[in-house]
C-alpha positions as CSV (number, residue, x, y, z in Angstrom):
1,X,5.5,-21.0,20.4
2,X,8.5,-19.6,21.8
3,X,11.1,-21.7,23.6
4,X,10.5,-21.7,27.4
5,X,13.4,-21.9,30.4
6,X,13.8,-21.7,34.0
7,X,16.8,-19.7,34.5
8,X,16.2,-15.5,33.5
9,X,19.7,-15.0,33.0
10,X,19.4,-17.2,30.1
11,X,17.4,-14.5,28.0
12,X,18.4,-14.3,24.1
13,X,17.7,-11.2,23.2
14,X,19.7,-11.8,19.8
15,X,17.7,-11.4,16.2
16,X,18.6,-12.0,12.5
17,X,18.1,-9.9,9.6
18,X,19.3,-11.8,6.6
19,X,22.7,-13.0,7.5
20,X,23.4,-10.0,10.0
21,X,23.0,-11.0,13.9
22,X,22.1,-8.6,15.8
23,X,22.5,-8.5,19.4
24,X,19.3,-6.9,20.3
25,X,16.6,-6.0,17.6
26,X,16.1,-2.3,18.6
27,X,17.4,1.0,16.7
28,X,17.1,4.4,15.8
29,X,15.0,5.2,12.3
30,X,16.9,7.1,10.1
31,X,16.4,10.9,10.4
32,X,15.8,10.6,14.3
33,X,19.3,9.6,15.8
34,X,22.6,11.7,15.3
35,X,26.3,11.1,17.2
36,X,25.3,13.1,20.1
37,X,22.7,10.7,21.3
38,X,25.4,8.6,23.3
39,X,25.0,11.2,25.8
40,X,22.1,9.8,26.9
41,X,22.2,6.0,25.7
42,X,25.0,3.1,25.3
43,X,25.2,3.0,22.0
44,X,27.0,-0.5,22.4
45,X,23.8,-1.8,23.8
46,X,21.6,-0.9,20.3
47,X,21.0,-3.7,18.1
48,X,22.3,-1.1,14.9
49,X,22.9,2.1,14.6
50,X,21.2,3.7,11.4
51,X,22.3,6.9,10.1
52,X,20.5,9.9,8.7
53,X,20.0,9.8,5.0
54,X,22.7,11.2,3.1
55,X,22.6,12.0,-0.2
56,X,25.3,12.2,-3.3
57,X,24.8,15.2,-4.2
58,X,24.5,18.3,-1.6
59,X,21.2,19.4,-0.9
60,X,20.0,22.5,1.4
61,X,16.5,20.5,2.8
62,X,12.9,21.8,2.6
63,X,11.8,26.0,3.7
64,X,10.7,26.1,7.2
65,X,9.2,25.1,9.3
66,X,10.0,22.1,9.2
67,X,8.6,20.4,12.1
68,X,4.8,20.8,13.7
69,X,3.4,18.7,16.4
70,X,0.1,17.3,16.4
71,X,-2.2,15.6,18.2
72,X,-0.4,11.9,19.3
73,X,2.5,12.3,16.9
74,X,4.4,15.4,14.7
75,X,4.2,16.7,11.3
76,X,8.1,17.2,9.6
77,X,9.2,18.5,6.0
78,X,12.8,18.2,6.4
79,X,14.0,17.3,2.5
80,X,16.9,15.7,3.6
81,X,19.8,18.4,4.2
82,X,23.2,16.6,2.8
83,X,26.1,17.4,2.8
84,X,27.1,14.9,0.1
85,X,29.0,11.8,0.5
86,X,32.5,13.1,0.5
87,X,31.6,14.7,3.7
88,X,29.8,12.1,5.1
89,X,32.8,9.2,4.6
90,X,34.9,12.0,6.2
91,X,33.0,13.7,8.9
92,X,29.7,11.8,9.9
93,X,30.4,8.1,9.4
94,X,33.7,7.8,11.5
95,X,32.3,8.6,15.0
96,X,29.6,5.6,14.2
97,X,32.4,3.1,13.7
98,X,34.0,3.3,17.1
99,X,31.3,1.3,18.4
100,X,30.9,-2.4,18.7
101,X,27.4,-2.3,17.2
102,X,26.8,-2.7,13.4
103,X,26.3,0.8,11.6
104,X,23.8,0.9,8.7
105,X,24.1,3.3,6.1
106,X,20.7,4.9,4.6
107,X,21.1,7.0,1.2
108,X,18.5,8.7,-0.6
109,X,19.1,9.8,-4.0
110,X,17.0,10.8,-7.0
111,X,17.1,8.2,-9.5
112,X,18.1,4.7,-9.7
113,X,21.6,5.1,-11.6
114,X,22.4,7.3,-8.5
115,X,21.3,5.3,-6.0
116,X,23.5,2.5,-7.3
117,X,26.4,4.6,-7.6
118,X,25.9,5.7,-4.1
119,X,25.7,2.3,-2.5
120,X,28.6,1.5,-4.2
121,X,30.1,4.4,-2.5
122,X,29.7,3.4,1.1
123,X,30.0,-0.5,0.4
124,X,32.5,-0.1,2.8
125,X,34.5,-2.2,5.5
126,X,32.5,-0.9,8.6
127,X,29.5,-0.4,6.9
128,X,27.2,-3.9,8.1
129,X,24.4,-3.1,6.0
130,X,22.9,-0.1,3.6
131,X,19.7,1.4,3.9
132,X,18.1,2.5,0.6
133,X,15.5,4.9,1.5
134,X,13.4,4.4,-1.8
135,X,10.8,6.3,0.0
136,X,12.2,9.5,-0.9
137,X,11.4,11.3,-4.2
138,X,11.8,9.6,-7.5
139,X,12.4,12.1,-10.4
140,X,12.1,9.7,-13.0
141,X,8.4,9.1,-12.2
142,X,7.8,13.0,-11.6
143,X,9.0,12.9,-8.1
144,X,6.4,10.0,-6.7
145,X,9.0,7.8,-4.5
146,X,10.3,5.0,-5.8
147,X,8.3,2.6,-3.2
148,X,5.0,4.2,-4.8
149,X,4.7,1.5,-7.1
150,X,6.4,-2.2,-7.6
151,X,8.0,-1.5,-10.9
152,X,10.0,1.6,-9.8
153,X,10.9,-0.1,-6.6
154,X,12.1,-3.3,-8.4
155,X,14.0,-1.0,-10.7
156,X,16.0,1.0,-7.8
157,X,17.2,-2.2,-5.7
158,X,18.3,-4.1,-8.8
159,X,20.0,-1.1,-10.0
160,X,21.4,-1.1,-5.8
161,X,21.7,-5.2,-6.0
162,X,24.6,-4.8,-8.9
163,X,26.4,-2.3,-7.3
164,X,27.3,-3.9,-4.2
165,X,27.7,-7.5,-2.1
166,X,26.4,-5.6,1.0
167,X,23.2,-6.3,2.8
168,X,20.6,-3.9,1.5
169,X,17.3,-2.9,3.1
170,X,14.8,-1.5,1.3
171,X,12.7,1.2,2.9
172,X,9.1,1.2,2.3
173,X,6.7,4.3,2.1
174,X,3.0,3.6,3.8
175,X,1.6,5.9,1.3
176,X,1.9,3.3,-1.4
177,X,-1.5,1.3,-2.4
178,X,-0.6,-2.1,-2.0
179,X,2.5,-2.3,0.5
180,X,2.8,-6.4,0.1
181,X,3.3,-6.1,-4.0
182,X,5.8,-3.9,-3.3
183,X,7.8,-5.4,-0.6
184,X,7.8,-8.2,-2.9
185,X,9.0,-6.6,-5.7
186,X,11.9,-5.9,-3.6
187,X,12.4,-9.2,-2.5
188,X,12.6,-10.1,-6.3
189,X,15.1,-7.7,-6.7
190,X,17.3,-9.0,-4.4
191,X,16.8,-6.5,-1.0
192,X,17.9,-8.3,2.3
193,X,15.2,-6.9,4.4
194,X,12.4,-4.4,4.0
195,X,11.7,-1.3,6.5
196,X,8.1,-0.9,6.7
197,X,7.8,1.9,7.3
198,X,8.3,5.9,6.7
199,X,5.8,8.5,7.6
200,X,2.2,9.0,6.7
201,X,1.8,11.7,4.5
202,X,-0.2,14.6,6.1
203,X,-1.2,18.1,6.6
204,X,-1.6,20.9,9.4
205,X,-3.0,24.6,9.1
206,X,-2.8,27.6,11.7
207,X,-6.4,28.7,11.9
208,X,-5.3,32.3,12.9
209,X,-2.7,32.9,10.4
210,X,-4.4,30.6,7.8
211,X,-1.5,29.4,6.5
212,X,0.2,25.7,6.7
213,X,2.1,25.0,9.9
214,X,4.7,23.5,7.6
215,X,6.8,25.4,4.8
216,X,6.4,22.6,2.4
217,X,2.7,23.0,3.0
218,X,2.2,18.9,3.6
219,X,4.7,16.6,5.4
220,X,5.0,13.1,6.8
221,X,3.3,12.4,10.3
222,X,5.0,10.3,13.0
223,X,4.6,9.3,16.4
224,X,1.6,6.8,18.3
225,X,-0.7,8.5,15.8
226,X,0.2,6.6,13.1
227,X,1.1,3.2,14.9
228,X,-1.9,1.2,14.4
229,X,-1.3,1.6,9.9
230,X,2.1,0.7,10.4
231,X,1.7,-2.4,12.2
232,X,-0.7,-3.8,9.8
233,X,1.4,-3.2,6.9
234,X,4.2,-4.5,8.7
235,X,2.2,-8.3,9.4
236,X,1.0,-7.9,5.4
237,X,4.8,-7.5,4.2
238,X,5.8,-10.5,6.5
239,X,3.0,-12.7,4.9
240,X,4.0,-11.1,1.1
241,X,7.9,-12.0,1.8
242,X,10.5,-14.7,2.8
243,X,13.1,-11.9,4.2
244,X,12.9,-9.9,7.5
245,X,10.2,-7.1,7.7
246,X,12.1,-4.3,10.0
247,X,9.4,-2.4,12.0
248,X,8.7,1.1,12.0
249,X,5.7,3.7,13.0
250,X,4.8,4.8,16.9
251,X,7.0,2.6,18.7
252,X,7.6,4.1,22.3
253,X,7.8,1.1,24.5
254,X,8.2,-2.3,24.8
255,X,4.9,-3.5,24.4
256,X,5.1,-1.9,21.3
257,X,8.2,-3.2,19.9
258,X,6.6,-6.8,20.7
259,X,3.7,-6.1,19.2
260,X,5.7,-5.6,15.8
261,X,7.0,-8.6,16.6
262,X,4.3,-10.6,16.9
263,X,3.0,-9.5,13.7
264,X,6.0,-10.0,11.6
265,X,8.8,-7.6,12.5
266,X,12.2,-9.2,12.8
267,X,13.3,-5.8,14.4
268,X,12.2,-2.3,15.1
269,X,13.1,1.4,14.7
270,X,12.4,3.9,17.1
271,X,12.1,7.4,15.8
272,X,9.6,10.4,17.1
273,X,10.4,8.6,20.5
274,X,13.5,9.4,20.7
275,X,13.1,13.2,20.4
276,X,10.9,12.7,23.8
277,X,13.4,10.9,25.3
278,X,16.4,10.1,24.1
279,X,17.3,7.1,26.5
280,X,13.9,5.3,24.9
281,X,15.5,2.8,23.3
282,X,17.4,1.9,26.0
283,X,14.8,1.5,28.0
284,X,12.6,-0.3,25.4
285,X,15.8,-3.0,25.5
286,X,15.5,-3.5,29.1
287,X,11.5,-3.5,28.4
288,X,11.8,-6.9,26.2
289,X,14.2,-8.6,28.6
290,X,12.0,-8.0,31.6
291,X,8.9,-9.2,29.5
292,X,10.9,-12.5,28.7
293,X,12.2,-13.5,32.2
294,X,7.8,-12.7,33.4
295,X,6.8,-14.5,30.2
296,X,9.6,-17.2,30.6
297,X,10.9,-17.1,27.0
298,X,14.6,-17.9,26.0
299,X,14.7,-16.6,22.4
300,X,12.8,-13.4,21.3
301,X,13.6,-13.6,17.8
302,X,10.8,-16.5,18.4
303,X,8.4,-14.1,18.6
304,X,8.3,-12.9,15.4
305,X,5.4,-13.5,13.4
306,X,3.8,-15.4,16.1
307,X,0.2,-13.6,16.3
308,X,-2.8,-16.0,17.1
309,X,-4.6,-15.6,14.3
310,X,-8.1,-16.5,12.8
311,X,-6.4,-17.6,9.1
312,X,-9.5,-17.9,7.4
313,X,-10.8,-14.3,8.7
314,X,-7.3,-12.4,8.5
315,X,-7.0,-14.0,4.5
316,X,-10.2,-12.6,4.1
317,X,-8.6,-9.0,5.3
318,X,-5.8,-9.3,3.2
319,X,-7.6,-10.1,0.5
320,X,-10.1,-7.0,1.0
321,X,-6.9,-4.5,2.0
322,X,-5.4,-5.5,-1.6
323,X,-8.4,-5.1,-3.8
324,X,-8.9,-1.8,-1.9
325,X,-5.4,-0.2,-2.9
Protein backbone atom coordinates (compact mmCIF):
# COMPACT_ATOMS: atom_id res chain seq x y z
CA UNK A 1 0.00 0.00 0.00
CA UNK A 2 1.20 3.28 -0.88
CA UNK A 3 2.40 5.75 1.66
CA UNK A 4 -0.45 8.12 2.74
CA UNK A 5 -0.14 12.15 3.86
CA UNK A 6 -2.10 15.06 4.61
CA UNK A 7 -0.42 17.80 2.93
CA UNK A 8 -0.93 17.66 -1.39
CA UNK A 9 1.94 19.69 -1.94
CA UNK A 10 3.96 16.88 -0.66
CA UNK A 11 3.27 14.68 -3.81
CA UNK A 12 6.44 12.50 -5.11
CA UNK A 13 6.01 12.10 -8.37
CA UNK A 14 9.79 10.81 -8.66
CA UNK A 15 10.44 6.99 -10.07
CA UNK A 16 13.53 4.78 -10.48
CA UNK A 17 14.72 2.83 -13.35
CA UNK A 18 17.77 0.97 -12.23
CA UNK A 19 19.97 3.59 -10.75
CA UNK A 20 18.51 6.53 -12.90
CA UNK A 21 15.91 8.87 -10.87
CA UNK A 22 13.57 10.21 -12.75
CA UNK A 23 11.69 13.11 -11.84
CA UNK A 24 8.38 12.03 -13.25
CA UNK A 25 7.88 8.58 -14.90
CA UNK A 26 6.24 9.81 -18.20
CA UNK A 27 7.93 10.02 -21.79
CA UNK A 28 7.78 9.88 -25.34
CA UNK A 29 8.23 6.20 -27.15
CA UNK A 30 10.85 6.29 -29.50
CA UNK A 31 9.64 7.11 -33.15
CA UNK A 32 6.74 9.45 -31.78
CA UNK A 33 8.70 12.58 -30.33
CA UNK A 34 11.14 14.84 -32.31
CA UNK A 35 12.81 18.47 -31.15
CA UNK A 36 9.93 20.35 -32.31
CA UNK A 37 7.65 19.00 -29.73
CA UNK A 38 8.77 21.74 -27.09
CA UNK A 39 6.50 23.87 -28.89
CA UNK A 40 3.78 22.55 -27.36
CA UNK A 41 5.18 20.85 -23.98
CA UNK A 42 8.00 21.67 -21.26
CA UNK A 43 10.22 19.36 -22.02
CA UNK A 44 11.94 19.98 -18.54
CA UNK A 45 8.83 18.65 -17.04
CA UNK A 46 9.20 14.88 -18.89
CA UNK A 47 10.51 12.29 -16.82
CA UNK A 48 13.14 11.36 -20.14
CA UNK A 49 13.38 12.31 -23.36
CA UNK A 50 13.75 9.25 -25.74
CA UNK A 51 15.01 9.73 -29.14
CA UNK A 52 13.97 8.22 -32.50
CA UNK A 53 15.97 5.24 -33.41
CA UNK A 54 19.02 5.86 -35.20
CA UNK A 55 20.89 3.62 -36.90
CA UNK A 56 24.81 3.15 -37.91
CA UNK A 57 24.58 2.90 -41.05
CA UNK A 58 22.18 5.28 -43.27
CA UNK A 59 19.11 3.88 -44.28
CA UNK A 60 16.19 5.49 -46.59
CA UNK A 61 13.01 3.82 -44.41
CA UNK A 62 10.23 1.61 -45.84
CA UNK A 63 8.02 2.65 -49.65
CA UNK A 64 4.95 4.56 -48.82
CA UNK A 65 2.61 4.81 -47.25
CA UNK A 66 3.76 4.65 -44.36
CA UNK A 67 1.14 5.37 -42.06
CA UNK A 68 -2.85 4.25 -42.10
CA UNK A 69 -5.28 4.81 -39.39
CA UNK A 70 -7.56 2.31 -38.13
CA UNK A 71 -10.17 1.78 -36.06
CA UNK A 72 -8.93 2.88 -32.17
CA UNK A 73 -5.28 3.12 -33.12
CA UNK A 74 -2.86 3.47 -36.63
CA UNK A 75 -1.14 1.11 -38.79
CA UNK A 76 2.88 2.54 -39.69
CA UNK A 77 5.77 0.95 -41.87
CA UNK A 78 8.31 3.47 -41.31
CA UNK A 79 11.81 1.22 -41.55
CA UNK A 80 13.52 3.55 -39.60
CA UNK A 81 14.97 6.41 -41.92
CA UNK A 82 18.72 7.23 -40.52
CA UNK A 83 20.82 9.30 -41.16
CA UNK A 84 23.67 7.41 -39.48
CA UNK A 85 25.35 8.22 -36.35
CA UNK A 86 27.80 10.75 -37.45
CA UNK A 87 24.87 12.91 -38.20
CA UNK A 88 23.02 12.19 -35.35
CA UNK A 89 26.01 13.06 -32.60
CA UNK A 90 26.20 16.26 -34.73
CA UNK A 91 22.80 17.36 -35.70
CA UNK A 92 19.91 15.48 -33.69
CA UNK A 93 21.31 14.75 -30.31
CA UNK A 94 22.64 18.34 -29.27
CA UNK A 95 19.20 20.12 -29.14
CA UNK A 96 18.16 17.18 -26.60
CA UNK A 97 20.97 18.07 -24.20
CA UNK A 98 19.98 21.61 -23.45
CA UNK A 99 17.47 20.27 -21.23
CA UNK A 100 17.58 19.44 -17.63
CA UNK A 101 15.78 16.06 -18.18
CA UNK A 102 17.76 12.82 -18.89
CA UNK A 103 18.02 12.01 -22.82
CA UNK A 104 17.92 8.34 -23.72
CA UNK A 105 19.38 7.15 -26.79
CA UNK A 106 17.48 4.28 -28.80
CA UNK A 107 19.56 2.52 -31.74
CA UNK A 108 18.54 -0.06 -34.01
CA UNK A 109 20.94 -1.92 -35.98
CA UNK A 110 21.06 -5.26 -37.81
CA UNK A 111 23.16 -7.57 -36.00
CA UNK A 112 24.56 -7.91 -32.61
CA UNK A 113 28.34 -6.86 -33.40
CA UNK A 114 26.66 -3.67 -34.68
CA UNK A 115 24.60 -2.98 -32.12
CA UNK A 116 27.45 -3.11 -29.74
CA UNK A 117 29.57 -0.95 -31.72
CA UNK A 118 26.77 1.46 -31.81
CA UNK A 119 26.15 1.68 -28.12
CA UNK A 120 29.54 2.16 -27.72
CA UNK A 121 29.24 5.03 -29.99
CA UNK A 122 26.75 7.18 -28.06
CA UNK A 123 28.06 5.99 -24.48
CA UNK A 124 28.38 9.39 -24.11
CA UNK A 125 28.51 12.18 -21.27
CA UNK A 126 24.91 13.47 -21.79
CA UNK A 127 23.58 10.36 -22.81
CA UNK A 128 21.59 8.98 -19.21
CA UNK A 129 20.66 5.85 -20.68
CA UNK A 130 20.59 3.86 -24.17
CA UNK A 131 17.70 2.31 -25.69
CA UNK A 132 18.37 -0.89 -27.65
CA UNK A 133 15.51 -1.38 -29.88
CA UNK A 134 16.06 -5.27 -30.35
CA UNK A 135 12.64 -5.21 -31.71
CA UNK A 136 13.81 -4.21 -34.99
CA UNK A 137 14.98 -6.70 -37.70
CA UNK A 138 17.59 -9.25 -36.93
CA UNK A 139 19.47 -10.32 -40.15
CA UNK A 140 21.24 -13.01 -38.50
CA UNK A 141 18.11 -14.97 -37.84
CA UNK A 142 16.55 -14.00 -41.48
CA UNK A 143 15.34 -10.72 -40.41
CA UNK A 144 12.95 -12.03 -37.27
CA UNK A 145 13.85 -9.25 -34.46
CA UNK A 146 16.05 -10.02 -32.07
CA UNK A 147 13.34 -9.96 -29.13
CA UNK A 148 11.56 -12.87 -31.17
CA UNK A 149 13.16 -15.38 -29.26
CA UNK A 150 15.34 -15.49 -25.80
CA UNK A 151 18.57 -16.70 -27.28
CA UNK A 152 18.85 -13.88 -29.96
CA UNK A 153 17.86 -11.32 -27.40
CA UNK A 154 20.41 -12.66 -24.74
CA UNK A 155 22.93 -12.56 -27.58
CA UNK A 156 22.31 -8.66 -28.66
CA UNK A 157 22.45 -7.11 -24.94
CA UNK A 158 25.46 -9.12 -23.90
CA UNK A 159 27.12 -8.18 -27.13
CA UNK A 160 25.49 -4.24 -25.91
CA UNK A 161 26.46 -5.11 -22.02
CA UNK A 162 30.45 -5.21 -23.10
CA UNK A 163 30.48 -2.39 -24.97
CA UNK A 164 29.41 0.13 -22.62
CA UNK A 165 28.96 1.06 -18.49
CA UNK A 166 25.75 2.92 -19.55
CA UNK A 167 22.27 2.00 -18.45
CA UNK A 168 20.70 -0.04 -21.24
CA UNK A 169 17.12 -0.82 -21.84
CA UNK A 170 16.08 -3.38 -23.73
CA UNK A 171 12.98 -3.00 -26.00
CA UNK A 172 10.69 -5.72 -26.24
CA UNK A 173 8.54 -6.80 -29.33
CA UNK A 174 4.69 -8.12 -28.38
CA UNK A 175 4.88 -10.26 -31.30
CA UNK A 176 7.16 -12.65 -29.48
CA UNK A 177 5.61 -16.03 -28.00
CA UNK A 178 6.52 -15.97 -24.62
CA UNK A 179 7.36 -12.16 -23.64
CA UNK A 180 8.44 -13.23 -19.73
CA UNK A 181 11.39 -15.79 -21.18
CA UNK A 182 12.53 -13.13 -23.02
CA UNK A 183 12.60 -10.23 -20.78
CA UNK A 184 14.41 -12.58 -18.68
CA UNK A 185 16.88 -13.49 -20.97
CA UNK A 186 17.65 -9.92 -20.93
CA UNK A 187 17.86 -9.50 -17.46
CA UNK A 188 20.53 -12.38 -17.64
CA UNK A 189 22.32 -10.46 -20.04
CA UNK A 190 22.73 -7.67 -18.03
CA UNK A 191 19.83 -4.94 -19.55
CA UNK A 192 18.83 -2.25 -16.83
CA UNK A 193 15.26 -2.21 -17.75
CA UNK A 194 13.05 -3.70 -20.27
CA UNK A 195 10.39 -1.64 -22.57
CA UNK A 196 7.45 -3.73 -23.01
CA UNK A 197 6.46 -2.84 -25.64
CA UNK A 198 6.63 -2.02 -29.61
CA UNK A 199 3.72 -2.40 -31.94
CA UNK A 200 1.44 -5.31 -32.78
CA UNK A 201 2.13 -6.45 -35.93
CA UNK A 202 -0.88 -6.04 -38.35
CA UNK A 203 -2.55 -5.43 -41.65
CA UNK A 204 -5.01 -3.08 -43.56
CA UNK A 205 -6.46 -3.26 -47.20
CA UNK A 206 -8.36 -0.61 -49.42
CA UNK A 207 -11.43 -2.53 -50.53
CA UNK A 208 -11.77 -0.29 -53.66
CA UNK A 209 -8.32 -0.29 -54.86
CA UNK A 210 -7.58 -3.79 -53.37
CA UNK A 211 -4.45 -3.15 -52.48
CA UNK A 212 -2.70 -2.70 -48.89
CA UNK A 213 -3.13 0.65 -47.22
CA UNK A 214 0.50 0.33 -46.32
CA UNK A 215 3.58 0.09 -48.90
CA UNK A 216 5.27 -2.56 -46.92
CA UNK A 217 2.01 -4.40 -47.26
CA UNK A 218 1.84 -5.20 -43.11
CA UNK A 219 3.03 -2.84 -40.34
CA UNK A 220 2.87 -2.39 -36.57
CA UNK A 221 -0.48 -1.18 -35.01
CA UNK A 222 -0.55 1.45 -32.16
CA UNK A 223 -2.84 3.44 -30.31
CA UNK A 224 -5.98 2.30 -27.45
CA UNK A 225 -6.39 -0.61 -29.87
CA UNK A 226 -3.74 -2.51 -28.72
CA UNK A 227 -3.62 -1.32 -24.97
CA UNK A 228 -5.35 -4.13 -23.21
CA UNK A 229 -2.07 -6.90 -24.82
CA UNK A 230 0.30 -4.54 -23.78
CA UNK A 231 -0.61 -4.19 -20.27
CA UNK A 232 -0.79 -7.81 -19.73
CA UNK A 233 2.62 -8.38 -20.97
CA UNK A 234 3.81 -5.65 -19.15
CA UNK A 235 2.44 -7.22 -15.37
CA UNK A 236 3.98 -10.80 -16.89
CA UNK A 237 7.58 -9.13 -17.53
CA UNK A 238 7.33 -7.54 -13.96
CA UNK A 239 6.58 -11.06 -12.36
CA UNK A 240 9.45 -12.80 -14.95
CA UNK A 241 12.17 -9.92 -13.76
CA UNK A 242 13.87 -8.16 -10.82
CA UNK A 243 14.63 -4.81 -13.06
CA UNK A 244 12.00 -2.06 -13.98
CA UNK A 245 9.42 -3.02 -16.78
CA UNK A 246 8.92 0.49 -18.78
CA UNK A 247 5.41 0.60 -20.08
CA UNK A 248 4.31 1.00 -23.49
CA UNK A 249 0.97 0.33 -25.87
CA UNK A 250 -2.34 2.83 -25.81
CA UNK A 251 -1.45 5.08 -23.16
CA UNK A 252 -3.45 8.47 -23.56
CA UNK A 253 -4.28 9.46 -20.04
CA UNK A 254 -3.57 9.19 -16.77
CA UNK A 255 -5.66 6.52 -15.78
CA UNK A 256 -3.86 4.76 -18.18
CA UNK A 257 -0.38 5.37 -17.21
CA UNK A 258 -1.55 4.13 -13.60
CA UNK A 259 -2.97 1.32 -14.75
CA UNK A 260 0.67 0.31 -16.13
CA UNK A 261 1.66 1.00 -12.94
CA UNK A 262 -0.32 -0.97 -11.03
CA UNK A 263 0.58 -3.88 -13.00
CA UNK A 264 4.20 -3.58 -13.02
CA UNK A 265 5.38 -0.56 -15.02
CA UNK A 266 8.09 1.50 -13.23
CA UNK A 267 7.34 4.10 -16.09
CA UNK A 268 5.53 4.74 -19.24
CA UNK A 269 5.86 5.87 -22.87
CA UNK A 270 3.45 7.77 -24.64
CA UNK A 271 3.56 7.37 -28.37
CA UNK A 272 0.37 7.40 -30.97
CA UNK A 273 -0.94 9.98 -28.31
CA UNK A 274 1.16 12.34 -28.87
CA UNK A 275 0.51 12.73 -32.68
CA UNK A 276 -3.24 13.63 -31.36
CA UNK A 277 -2.00 15.90 -29.08
CA UNK A 278 1.14 16.79 -28.54
CA UNK A 279 0.80 18.43 -25.04
CA UNK A 280 -0.55 14.68 -23.79
CA UNK A 281 2.11 13.94 -21.80
CA UNK A 282 2.03 16.98 -20.12
CA UNK A 283 -1.21 16.63 -19.29
CA UNK A 284 -0.96 12.99 -18.32
CA UNK A 285 1.85 14.42 -15.68
CA UNK A 286 -0.57 16.70 -14.13
CA UNK A 287 -3.16 13.68 -14.48
CA UNK A 288 -1.02 11.46 -11.79
CA UNK A 289 -0.46 14.41 -9.42
CA UNK A 290 -4.08 15.34 -9.25
CA UNK A 291 -4.91 11.48 -8.77
CA UNK A 292 -2.42 11.41 -5.77
CA UNK A 293 -3.43 14.60 -3.83
CA UNK A 294 -7.64 12.80 -4.37
CA UNK A 295 -6.20 9.40 -3.61
CA UNK A 296 -3.83 10.92 -0.75
CA UNK A 297 -0.63 9.08 -1.80
CA UNK A 298 2.90 10.64 -1.25
CA UNK A 299 5.08 8.39 -3.40
CA UNK A 300 3.82 7.15 -6.90
CA UNK A 301 6.72 5.01 -7.64
CA UNK A 302 4.61 2.92 -4.74
CA UNK A 303 2.23 2.11 -7.08
CA UNK A 304 4.04 0.01 -9.10
CA UNK A 305 3.13 -3.47 -9.16
CA UNK A 306 0.57 -2.96 -6.66
CA UNK A 307 -2.59 -4.78 -8.47
CA UNK A 308 -5.02 -6.63 -6.02
CA UNK A 309 -4.65 -9.74 -7.23
CA UNK A 310 -6.23 -13.31 -6.84
CA UNK A 311 -2.47 -15.12 -6.78
CA UNK A 312 -3.73 -18.44 -7.08
CA UNK A 313 -6.04 -17.55 -10.24
CA UNK A 314 -3.57 -15.03 -11.96
CA UNK A 315 -0.55 -18.08 -11.53
CA UNK A 316 -2.98 -20.11 -13.14
CA UNK A 317 -3.15 -17.40 -16.20
CA UNK A 318 0.41 -17.13 -16.35
CA UNK A 319 0.87 -20.52 -16.44
CA UNK A 320 -1.84 -21.05 -19.30
CA UNK A 321 -0.42 -17.65 -21.39
CA UNK A 322 3.14 -19.49 -21.31
CA UNK A 323 2.20 -23.00 -22.41
CA UNK A 324 0.04 -21.15 -25.09
CA UNK A 325 3.17 -19.27 -26.79
Amino acid sequence: MADRYEDPQRVDLRVHVGDLILRNPVMPASGCFAIEYREALDLNRLGALVIKSVSPKSRAGNPTPRVAETHGGMLNSIGIPSKGLEYFRASVLPPYTAYDTPVVVSISADTAEEFAAACAEVSLPEVAAIEANISCPNLEADGMAFAMAPETTYRAISAIRRCTQHPVWAKLTPNAANVAAVAKAAEEAGADAVVMGNTVLGMAIDVRTRKPKLGNVMGGLSGPAIKPIALRMVHQCHRAVRIPVIGCGGIATAEDALEFMLAGASAVQVGTASFIDPGVMQKIIDGLQAYCEQEGIAHLRELTGAVQLDRQLTDRWLRFAQQSG
